[in-house]
PAKOLZA-209144 format. One record per residue: residue number from 1; residue in one letter; chain; x, y, z of N, C-alpha, C in turn. Coordinates in Angstrom, 3 decimals. Layout:
REM PAKOLZA-209144
{NUM A A {X Y Z} {X Y Z} {X Y Z}}
...
REM end
This chain:
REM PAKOLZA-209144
{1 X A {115.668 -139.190 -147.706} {115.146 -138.316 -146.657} {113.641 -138.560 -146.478}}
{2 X A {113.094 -138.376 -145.232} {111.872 -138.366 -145.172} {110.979 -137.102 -144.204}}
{3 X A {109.934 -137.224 -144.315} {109.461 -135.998 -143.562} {108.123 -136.779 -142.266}}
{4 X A {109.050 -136.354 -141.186} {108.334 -136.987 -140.016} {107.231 -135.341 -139.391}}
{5 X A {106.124 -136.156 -138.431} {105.175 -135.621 -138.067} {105.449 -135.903 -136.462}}
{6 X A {106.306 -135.419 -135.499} {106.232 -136.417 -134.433} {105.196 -136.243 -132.597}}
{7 X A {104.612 -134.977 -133.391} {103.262 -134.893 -131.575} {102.319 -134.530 -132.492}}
{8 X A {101.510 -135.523 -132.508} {100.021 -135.335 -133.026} {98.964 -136.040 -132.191}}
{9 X A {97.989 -135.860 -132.311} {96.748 -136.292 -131.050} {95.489 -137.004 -131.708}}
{10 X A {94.678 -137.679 -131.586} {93.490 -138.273 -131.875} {92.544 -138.551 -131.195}}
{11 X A {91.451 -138.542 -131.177} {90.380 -138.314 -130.313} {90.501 -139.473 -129.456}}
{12 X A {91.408 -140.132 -128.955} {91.744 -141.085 -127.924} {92.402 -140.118 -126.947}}
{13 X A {93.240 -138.985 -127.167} {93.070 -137.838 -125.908} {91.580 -136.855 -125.845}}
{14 X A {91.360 -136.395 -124.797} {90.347 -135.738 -124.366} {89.676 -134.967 -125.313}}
{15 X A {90.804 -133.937 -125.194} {90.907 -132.581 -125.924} {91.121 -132.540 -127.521}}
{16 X A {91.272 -133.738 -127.819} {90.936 -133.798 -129.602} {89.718 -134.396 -130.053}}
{17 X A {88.862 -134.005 -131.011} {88.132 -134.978 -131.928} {88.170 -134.762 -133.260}}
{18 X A {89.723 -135.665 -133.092} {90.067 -135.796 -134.701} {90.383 -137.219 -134.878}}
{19 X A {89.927 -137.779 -135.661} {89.357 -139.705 -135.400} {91.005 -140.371 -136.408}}
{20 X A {91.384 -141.248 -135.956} {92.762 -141.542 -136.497} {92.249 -142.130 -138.206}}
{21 X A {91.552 -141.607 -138.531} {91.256 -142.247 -140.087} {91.601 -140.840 -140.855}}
{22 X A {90.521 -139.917 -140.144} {90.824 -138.372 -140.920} {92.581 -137.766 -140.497}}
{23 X A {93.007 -138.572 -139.255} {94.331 -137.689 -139.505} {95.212 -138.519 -140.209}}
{24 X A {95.011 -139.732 -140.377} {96.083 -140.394 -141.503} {95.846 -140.145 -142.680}}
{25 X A {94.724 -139.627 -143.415} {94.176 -139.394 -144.438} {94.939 -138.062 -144.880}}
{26 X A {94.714 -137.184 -143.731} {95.438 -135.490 -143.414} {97.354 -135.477 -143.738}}
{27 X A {97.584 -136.395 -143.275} {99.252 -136.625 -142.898} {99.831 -136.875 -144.343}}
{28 X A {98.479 -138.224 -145.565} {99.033 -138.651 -146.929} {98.652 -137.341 -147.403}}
{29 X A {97.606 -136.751 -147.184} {97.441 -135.465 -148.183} {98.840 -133.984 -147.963}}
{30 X A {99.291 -133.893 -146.724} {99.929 -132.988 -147.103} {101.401 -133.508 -147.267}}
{31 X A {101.523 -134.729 -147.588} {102.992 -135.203 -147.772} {103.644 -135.543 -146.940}}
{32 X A {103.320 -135.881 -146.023} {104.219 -136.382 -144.520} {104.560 -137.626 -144.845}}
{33 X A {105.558 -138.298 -144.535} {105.991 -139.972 -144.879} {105.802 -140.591 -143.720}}
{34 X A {106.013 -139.801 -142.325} {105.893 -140.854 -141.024} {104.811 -139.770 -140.200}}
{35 X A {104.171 -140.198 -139.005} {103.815 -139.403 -138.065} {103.811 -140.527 -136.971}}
{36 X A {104.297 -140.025 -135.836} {104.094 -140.454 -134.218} {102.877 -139.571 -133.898}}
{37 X A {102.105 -140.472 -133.846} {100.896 -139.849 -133.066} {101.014 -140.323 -131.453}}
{38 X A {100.796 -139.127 -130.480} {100.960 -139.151 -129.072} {99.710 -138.654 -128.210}}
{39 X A {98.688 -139.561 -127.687} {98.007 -138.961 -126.973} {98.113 -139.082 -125.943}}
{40 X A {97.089 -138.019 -125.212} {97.460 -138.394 -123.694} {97.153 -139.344 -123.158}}
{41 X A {98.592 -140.184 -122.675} {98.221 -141.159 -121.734} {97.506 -142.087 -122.393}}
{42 X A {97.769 -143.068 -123.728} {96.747 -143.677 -124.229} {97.243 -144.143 -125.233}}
{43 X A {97.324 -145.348 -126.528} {98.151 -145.603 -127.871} {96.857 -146.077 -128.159}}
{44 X A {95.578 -146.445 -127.877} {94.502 -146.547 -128.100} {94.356 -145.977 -129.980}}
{45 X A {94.551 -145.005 -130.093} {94.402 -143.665 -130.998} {95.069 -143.902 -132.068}}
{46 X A {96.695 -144.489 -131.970} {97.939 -144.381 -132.534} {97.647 -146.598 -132.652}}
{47 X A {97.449 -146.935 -132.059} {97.454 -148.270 -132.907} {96.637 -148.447 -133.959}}
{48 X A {95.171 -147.632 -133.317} {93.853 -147.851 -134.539} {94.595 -147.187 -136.032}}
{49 X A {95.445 -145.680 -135.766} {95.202 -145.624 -137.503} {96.468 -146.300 -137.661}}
{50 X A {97.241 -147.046 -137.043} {98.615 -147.826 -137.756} {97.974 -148.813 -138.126}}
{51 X A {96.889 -149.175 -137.816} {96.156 -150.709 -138.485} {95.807 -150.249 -140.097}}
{52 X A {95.455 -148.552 -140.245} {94.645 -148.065 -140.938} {95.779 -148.165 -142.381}}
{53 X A {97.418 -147.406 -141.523} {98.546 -147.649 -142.554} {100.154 -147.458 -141.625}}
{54 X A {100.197 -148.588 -141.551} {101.306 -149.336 -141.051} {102.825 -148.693 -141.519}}
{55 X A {102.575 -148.236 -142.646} {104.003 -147.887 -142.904} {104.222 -146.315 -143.138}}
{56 X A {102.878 -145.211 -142.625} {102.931 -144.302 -142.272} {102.768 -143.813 -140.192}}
{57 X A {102.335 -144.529 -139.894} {102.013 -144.281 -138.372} {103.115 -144.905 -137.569}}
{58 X A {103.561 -144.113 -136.636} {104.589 -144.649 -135.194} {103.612 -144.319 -134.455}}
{59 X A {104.113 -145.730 -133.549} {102.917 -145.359 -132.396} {103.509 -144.952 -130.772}}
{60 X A {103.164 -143.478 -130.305} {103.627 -143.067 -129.464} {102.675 -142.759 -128.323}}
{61 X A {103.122 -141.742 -127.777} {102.544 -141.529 -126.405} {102.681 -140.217 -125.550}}
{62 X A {102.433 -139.428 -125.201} {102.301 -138.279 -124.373} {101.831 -138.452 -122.760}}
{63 X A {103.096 -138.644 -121.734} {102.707 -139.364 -120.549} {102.758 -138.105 -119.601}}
{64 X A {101.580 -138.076 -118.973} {101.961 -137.092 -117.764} {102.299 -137.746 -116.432}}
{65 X A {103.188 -137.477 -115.778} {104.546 -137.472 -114.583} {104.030 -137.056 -113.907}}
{66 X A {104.437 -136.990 -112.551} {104.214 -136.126 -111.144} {104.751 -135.192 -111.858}}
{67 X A {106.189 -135.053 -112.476} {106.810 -133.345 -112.559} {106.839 -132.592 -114.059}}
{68 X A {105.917 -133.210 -114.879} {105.919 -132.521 -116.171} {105.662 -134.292 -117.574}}
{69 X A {105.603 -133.546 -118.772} {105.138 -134.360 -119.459} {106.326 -134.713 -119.938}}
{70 X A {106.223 -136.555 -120.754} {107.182 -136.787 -121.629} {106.686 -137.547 -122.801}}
{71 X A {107.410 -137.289 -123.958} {106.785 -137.825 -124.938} {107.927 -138.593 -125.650}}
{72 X A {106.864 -139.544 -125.791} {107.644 -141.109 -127.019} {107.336 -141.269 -128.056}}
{73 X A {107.933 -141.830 -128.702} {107.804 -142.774 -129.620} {108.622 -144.200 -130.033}}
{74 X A {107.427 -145.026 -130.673} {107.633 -146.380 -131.091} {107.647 -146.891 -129.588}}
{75 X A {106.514 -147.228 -128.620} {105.595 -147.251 -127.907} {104.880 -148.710 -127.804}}
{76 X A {105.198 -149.600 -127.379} {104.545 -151.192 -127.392} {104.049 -150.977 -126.100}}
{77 X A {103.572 -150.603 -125.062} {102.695 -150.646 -123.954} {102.651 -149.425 -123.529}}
{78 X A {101.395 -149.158 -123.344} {100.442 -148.271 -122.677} {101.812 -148.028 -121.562}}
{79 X A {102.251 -146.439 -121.102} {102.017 -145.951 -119.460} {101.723 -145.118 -118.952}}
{80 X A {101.048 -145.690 -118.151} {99.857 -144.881 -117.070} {100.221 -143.144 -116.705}}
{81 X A {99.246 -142.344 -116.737} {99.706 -141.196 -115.760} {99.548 -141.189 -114.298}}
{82 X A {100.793 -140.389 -114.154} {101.041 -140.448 -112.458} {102.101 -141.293 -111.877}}
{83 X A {102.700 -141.905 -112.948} {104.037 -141.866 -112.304} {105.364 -141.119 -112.544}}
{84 X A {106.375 -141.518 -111.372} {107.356 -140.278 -111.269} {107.677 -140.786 -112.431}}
{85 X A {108.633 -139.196 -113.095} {109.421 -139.143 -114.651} {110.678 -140.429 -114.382}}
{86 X A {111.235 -140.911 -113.647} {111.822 -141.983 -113.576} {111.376 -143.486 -113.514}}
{87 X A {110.018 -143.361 -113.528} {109.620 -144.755 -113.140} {109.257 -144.450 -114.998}}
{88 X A {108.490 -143.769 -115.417} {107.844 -143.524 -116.936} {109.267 -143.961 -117.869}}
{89 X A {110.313 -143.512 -117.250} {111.370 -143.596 -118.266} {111.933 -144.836 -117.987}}
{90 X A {112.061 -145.334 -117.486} {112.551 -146.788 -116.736} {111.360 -147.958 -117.628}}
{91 X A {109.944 -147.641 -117.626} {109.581 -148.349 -118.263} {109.579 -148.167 -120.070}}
{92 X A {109.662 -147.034 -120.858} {109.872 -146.413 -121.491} {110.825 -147.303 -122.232}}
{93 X A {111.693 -147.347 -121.522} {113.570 -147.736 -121.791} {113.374 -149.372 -121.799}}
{94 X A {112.321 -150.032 -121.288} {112.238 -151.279 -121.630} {112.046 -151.843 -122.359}}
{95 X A {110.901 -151.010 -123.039} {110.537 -151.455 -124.507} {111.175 -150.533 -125.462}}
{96 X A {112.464 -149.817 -125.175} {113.534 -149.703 -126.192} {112.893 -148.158 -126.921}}
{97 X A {112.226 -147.852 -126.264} {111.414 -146.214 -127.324} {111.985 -145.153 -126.740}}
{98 X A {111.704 -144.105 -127.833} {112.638 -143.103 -128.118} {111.650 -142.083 -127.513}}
{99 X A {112.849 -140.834 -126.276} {112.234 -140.855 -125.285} {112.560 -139.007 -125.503}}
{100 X A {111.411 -138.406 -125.750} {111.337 -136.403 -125.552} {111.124 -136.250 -124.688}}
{101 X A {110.559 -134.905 -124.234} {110.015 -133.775 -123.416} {109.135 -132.537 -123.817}}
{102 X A {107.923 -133.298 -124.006} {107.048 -132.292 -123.978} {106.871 -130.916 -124.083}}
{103 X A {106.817 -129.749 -124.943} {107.288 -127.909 -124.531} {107.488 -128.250 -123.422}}
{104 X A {109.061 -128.200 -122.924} {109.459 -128.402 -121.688} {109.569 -127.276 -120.694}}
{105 X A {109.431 -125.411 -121.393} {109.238 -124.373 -120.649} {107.867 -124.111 -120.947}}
{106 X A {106.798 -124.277 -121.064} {106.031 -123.997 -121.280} {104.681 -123.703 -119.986}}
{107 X A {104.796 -122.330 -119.611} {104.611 -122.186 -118.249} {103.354 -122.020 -118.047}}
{108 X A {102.470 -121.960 -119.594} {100.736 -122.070 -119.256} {100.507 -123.184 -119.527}}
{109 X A {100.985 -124.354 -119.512} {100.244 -125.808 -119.523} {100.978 -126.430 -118.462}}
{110 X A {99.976 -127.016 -118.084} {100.393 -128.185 -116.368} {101.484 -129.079 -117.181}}
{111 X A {101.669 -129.241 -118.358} {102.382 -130.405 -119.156} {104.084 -129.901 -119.070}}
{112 X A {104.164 -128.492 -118.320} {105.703 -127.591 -118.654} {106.187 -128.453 -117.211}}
{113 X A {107.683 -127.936 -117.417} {108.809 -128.607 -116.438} {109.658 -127.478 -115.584}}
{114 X A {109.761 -127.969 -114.513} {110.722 -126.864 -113.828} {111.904 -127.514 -114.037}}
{115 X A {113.149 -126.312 -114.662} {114.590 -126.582 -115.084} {115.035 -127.529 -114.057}}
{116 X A {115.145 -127.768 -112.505} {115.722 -128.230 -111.590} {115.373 -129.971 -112.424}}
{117 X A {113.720 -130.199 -112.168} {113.489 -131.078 -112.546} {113.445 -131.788 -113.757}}
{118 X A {114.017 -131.050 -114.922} {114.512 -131.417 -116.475} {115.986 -131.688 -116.440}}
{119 X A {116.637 -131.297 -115.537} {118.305 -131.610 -115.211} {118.186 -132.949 -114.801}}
{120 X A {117.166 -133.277 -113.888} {117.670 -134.701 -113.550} {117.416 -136.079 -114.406}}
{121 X A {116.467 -135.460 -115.128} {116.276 -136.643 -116.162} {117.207 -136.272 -117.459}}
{122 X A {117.673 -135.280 -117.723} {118.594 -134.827 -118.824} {119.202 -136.283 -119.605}}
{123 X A {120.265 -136.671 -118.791} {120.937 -138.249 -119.116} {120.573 -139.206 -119.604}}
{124 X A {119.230 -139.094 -119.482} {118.173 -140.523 -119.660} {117.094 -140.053 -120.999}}
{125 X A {117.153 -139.084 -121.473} {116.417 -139.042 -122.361} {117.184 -138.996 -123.927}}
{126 X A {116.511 -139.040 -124.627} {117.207 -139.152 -126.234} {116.860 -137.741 -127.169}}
{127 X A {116.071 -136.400 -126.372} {115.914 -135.264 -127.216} {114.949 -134.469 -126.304}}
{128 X A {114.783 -133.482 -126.498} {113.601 -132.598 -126.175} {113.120 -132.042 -127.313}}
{129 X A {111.854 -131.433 -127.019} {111.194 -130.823 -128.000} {111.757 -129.437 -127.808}}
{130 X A {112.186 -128.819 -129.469} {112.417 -127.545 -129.122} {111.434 -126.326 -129.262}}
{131 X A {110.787 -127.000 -130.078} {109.872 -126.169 -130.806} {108.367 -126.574 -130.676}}
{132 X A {107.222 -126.286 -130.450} {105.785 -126.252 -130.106} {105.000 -125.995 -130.591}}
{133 X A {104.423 -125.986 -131.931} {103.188 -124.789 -132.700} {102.712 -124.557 -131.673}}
{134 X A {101.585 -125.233 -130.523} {101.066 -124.639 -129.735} {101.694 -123.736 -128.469}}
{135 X A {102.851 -123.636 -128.290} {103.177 -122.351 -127.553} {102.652 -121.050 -127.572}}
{136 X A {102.073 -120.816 -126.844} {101.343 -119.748 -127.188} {102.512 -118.094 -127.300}}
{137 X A {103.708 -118.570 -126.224} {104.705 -117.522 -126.161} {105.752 -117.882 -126.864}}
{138 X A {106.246 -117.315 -127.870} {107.910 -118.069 -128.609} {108.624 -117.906 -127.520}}
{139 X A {109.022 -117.446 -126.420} {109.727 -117.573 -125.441} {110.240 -118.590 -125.100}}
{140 X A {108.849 -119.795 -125.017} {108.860 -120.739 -124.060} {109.497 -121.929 -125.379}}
{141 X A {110.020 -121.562 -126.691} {110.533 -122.390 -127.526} {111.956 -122.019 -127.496}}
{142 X A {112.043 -120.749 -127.312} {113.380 -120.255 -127.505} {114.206 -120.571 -126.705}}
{143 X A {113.491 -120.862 -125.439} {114.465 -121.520 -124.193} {114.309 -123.081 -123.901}}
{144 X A {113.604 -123.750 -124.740} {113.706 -125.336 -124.944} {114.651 -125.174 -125.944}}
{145 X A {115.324 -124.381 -126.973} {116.731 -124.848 -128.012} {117.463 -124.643 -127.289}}
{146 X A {117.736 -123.147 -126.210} {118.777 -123.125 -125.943} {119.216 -123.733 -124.831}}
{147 X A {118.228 -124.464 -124.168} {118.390 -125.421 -122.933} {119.158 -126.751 -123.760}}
{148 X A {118.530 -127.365 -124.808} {118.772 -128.010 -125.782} {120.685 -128.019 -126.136}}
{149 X A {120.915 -126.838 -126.731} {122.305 -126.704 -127.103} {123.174 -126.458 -125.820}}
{150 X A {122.762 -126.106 -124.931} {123.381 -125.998 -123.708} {123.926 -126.866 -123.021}}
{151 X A {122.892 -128.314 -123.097} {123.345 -129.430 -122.186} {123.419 -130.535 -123.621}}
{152 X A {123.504 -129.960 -124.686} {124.072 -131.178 -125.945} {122.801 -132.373 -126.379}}
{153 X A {122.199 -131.632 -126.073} {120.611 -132.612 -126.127} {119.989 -132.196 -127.790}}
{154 X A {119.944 -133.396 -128.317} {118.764 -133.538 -129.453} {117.787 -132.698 -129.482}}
{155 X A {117.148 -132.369 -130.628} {116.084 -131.549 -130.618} {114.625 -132.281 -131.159}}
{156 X A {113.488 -132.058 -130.891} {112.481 -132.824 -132.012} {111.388 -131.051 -131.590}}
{157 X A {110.798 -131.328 -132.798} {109.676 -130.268 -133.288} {108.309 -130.875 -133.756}}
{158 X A {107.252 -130.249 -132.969} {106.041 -131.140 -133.282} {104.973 -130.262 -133.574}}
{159 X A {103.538 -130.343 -134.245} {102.313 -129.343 -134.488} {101.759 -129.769 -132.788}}
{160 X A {101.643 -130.875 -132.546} {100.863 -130.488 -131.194} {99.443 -130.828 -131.707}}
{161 X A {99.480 -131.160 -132.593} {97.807 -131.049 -133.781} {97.103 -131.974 -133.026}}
{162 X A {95.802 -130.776 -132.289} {94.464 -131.469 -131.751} {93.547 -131.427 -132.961}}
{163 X A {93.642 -130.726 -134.233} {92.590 -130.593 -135.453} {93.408 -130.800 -136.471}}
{164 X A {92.749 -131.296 -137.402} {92.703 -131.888 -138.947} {93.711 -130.761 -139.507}}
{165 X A {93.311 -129.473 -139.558} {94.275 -127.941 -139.531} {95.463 -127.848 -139.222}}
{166 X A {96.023 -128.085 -138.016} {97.055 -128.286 -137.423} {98.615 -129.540 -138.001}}
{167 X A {97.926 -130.016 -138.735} {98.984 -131.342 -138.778} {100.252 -130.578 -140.164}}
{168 X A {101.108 -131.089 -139.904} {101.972 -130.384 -140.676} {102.799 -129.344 -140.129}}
{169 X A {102.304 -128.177 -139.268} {102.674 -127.234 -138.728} {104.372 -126.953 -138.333}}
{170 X A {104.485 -128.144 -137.657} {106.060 -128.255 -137.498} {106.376 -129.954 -138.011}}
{171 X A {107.548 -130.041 -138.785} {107.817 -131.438 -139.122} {109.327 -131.527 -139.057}}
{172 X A {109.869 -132.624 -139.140} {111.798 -132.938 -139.171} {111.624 -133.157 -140.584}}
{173 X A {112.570 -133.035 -141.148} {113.243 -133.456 -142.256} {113.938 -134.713 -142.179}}
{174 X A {114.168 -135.923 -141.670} {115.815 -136.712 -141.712} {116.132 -137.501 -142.016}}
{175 X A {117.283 -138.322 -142.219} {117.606 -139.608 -143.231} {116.382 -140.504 -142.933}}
{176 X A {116.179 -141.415 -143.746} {115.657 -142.848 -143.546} {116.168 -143.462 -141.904}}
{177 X A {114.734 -143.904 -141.616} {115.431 -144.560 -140.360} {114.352 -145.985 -139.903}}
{178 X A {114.730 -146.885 -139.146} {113.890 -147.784 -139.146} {114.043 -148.236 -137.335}}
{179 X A {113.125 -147.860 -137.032} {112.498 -148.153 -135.540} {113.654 -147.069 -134.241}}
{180 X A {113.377 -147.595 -133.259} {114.239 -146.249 -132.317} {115.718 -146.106 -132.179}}
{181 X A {115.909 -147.353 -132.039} {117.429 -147.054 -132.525} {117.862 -146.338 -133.612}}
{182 X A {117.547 -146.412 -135.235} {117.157 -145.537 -136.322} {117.189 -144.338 -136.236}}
{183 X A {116.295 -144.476 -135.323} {116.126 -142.565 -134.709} {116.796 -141.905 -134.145}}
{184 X A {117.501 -142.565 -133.334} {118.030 -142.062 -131.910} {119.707 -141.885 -133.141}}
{185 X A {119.446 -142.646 -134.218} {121.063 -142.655 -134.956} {120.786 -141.386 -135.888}}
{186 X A {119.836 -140.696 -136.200} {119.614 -139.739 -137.497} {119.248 -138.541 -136.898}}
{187 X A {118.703 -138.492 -135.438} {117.856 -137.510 -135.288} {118.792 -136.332 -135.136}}
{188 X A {119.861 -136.293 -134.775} {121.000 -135.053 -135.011} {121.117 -134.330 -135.998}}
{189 X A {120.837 -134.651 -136.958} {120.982 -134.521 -138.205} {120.091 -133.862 -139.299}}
{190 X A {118.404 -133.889 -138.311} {117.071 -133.347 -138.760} {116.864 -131.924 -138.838}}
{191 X A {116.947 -131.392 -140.325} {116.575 -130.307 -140.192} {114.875 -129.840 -139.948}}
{192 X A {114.119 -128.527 -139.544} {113.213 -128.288 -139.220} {112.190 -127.265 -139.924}}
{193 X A {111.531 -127.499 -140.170} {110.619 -126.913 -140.711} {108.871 -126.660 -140.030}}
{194 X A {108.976 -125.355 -139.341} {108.235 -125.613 -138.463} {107.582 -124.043 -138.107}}
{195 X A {106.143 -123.418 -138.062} {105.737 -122.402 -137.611} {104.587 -122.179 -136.729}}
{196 X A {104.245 -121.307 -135.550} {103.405 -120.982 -134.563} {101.959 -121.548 -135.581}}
{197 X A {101.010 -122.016 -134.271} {99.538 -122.128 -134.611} {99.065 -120.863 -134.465}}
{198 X A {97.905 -120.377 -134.775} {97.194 -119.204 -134.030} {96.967 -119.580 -132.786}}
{199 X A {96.755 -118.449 -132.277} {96.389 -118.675 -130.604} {94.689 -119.326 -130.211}}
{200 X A {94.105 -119.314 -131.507} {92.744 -119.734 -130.505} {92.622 -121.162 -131.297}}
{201 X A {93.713 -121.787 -131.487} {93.708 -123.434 -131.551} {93.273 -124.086 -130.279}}
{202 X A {93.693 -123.041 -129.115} {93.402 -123.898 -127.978} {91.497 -124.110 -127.552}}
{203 X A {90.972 -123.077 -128.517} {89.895 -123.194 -128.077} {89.133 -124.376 -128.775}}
{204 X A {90.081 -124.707 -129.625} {89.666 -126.170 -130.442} {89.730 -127.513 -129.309}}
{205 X A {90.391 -127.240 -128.840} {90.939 -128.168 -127.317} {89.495 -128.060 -126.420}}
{206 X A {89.719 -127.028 -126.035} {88.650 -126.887 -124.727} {86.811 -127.119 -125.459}}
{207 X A {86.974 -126.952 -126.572} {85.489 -127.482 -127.370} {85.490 -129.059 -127.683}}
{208 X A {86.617 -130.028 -127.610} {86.740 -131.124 -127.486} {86.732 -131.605 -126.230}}
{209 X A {86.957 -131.105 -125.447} {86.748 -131.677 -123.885} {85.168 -131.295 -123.135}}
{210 X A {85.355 -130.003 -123.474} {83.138 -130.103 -123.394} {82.251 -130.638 -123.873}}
{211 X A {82.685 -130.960 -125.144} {81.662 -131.929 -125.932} {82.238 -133.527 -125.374}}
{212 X A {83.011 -133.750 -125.217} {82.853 -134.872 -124.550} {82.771 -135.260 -123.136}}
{213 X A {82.493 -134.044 -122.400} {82.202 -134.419 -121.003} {80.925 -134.266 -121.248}}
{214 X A {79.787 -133.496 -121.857} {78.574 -133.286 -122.318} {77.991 -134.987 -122.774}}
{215 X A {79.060 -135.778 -123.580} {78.190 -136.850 -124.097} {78.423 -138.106 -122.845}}
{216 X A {79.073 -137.683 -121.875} {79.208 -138.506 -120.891} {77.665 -138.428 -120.099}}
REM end
C-alpha cells in the first residue's frame, strides 16, 4: 500500500509560495510515498521538484476550461488555459494521463462546474474529486461523492495545499501502482483519509498573489 498526495500547488501557480524543494521535503517528513503536484496551468513547479525526487513526485496539472477546472496526473505536456473541457481532455488522453475534476460543486471558486456541464464530460474522465480541504462549505464535498456514486465515477481526495501546513490534509491510501494505467487499475479501491483546512487558508492564497503582483 502506499499513501498518495494528489492536488498540491507550488509557487509555479500564482497563489502559492511554496518552492517545490520545501514541499518535497514537507511530503518525506509527514510520510507521504507519492504526491501529484498540480498547478495552475503550468508543470513548471511539478517537474522542478521530480528532478529534486523522482520516485516521490507525479507530475500533474490543474487546467482551467471555458466551463470549470480539471485536474491530472502523470502529465508530459503543458495545457494551456482556455480551452474547451473537450479539447483539454482530448489532449490529456494523448499523453495517456489520468484525468479528475477539480471540487467540482464548489460554487465560491470560478474553478466549480455546472452539473449540466460535468454530465457531458462524465464518460471521458477517470474520477472526480470528492473531497476538498479547501471547501470552504462541506456541502460542496458532499455533493461531489454523491454525484460520484450516482453516475459510478471514481473518487480522488486532495489538501489543495497552497502552504507547507496544508500538505497531508487529505491523502488515498491504495495498492502499489505504476504510471496511469496503474492508477486508473487501483484507484477504486483507495481508501481516504482526509479533513477540512481552516477557513482563512485562503488568505494564504490571496497573500501569495499580492506579493507577487507587488514584485512584478
Amino acid at each position: 500500500m502506499l499513501t498518495l498526495e494528489f492536488h498540491c500547488h507550488t509557487n509555479a501557480s500564482k497563489d502559492s509560495l511554496t518552492r517545490p524543494e520545501d514541499l518535497v521535503r514537507a511530503a518525506r517528513r509527514k510520510g507521504l510515498d507519492r504526491i501529484v503536484i498540480t498547478d495552475h496551468n503550468s508543470i513548471a513547479g511539478a517537474v522542478a521538484a521530480r528532478t529534486l525526487d523522482p520516485e516521490l513526485v507525479i507530475v500533474g496539472e490543474e487546467i482551467m476550461t471555458t466551463r470549470g477546472e480539471i485536474l491530472a496526473a502523470f502529465v508530459t505536456e503543458e495545457i494551456p488555459a482556455g480551452l474547451t473541457p473537450e479539447e483539454t481532455i482530448r489532449r490529456l488522453k494523448e499523453q495517456r494521463a489520468f484525468i479528475s475534476v477539480s471540487h467540482p460543486f464548489d460554487a465560491l471558486r470560478k474553478g466549480g462546474w455546472q452539473e449540466a456541464d460535468l454530465l457531458e464530460i462524465v464518460p471521458h474522465v477517470d474520477a472526480i474529486e470528492v473531497f476538498n480541504s479547501r471547501c470552504m462549505d462541506p456541502r460542496f464535498n458532499d455533493r461531489a461523492k454523491a454525484f460520484a456514486e450516482k453516475h459510478n465515477l471514481a473518487g480522488t481526495v486532495g489538501s489543495d495545499a497552497h502552504a507547507i501546513f496544508e500538505v497531508g490534509k487529505a491523502v488515498m491510501v491504495l495498492d502499489q501502482f505504476q504510471g496511469p494505467e496503474g492508477m486508473r487499475n487501483v484507484i477504486r479501491g483507495a481508501k481516504f483519509k482526509a479533513k477540512l483546512s481552516p477557513w482563512w487558508v485562503h488568505f494564504v492564497s490571496r497573500y501569495a498573489s499580492m506579493k507577487k503582483e507587488l514584485r512584478r
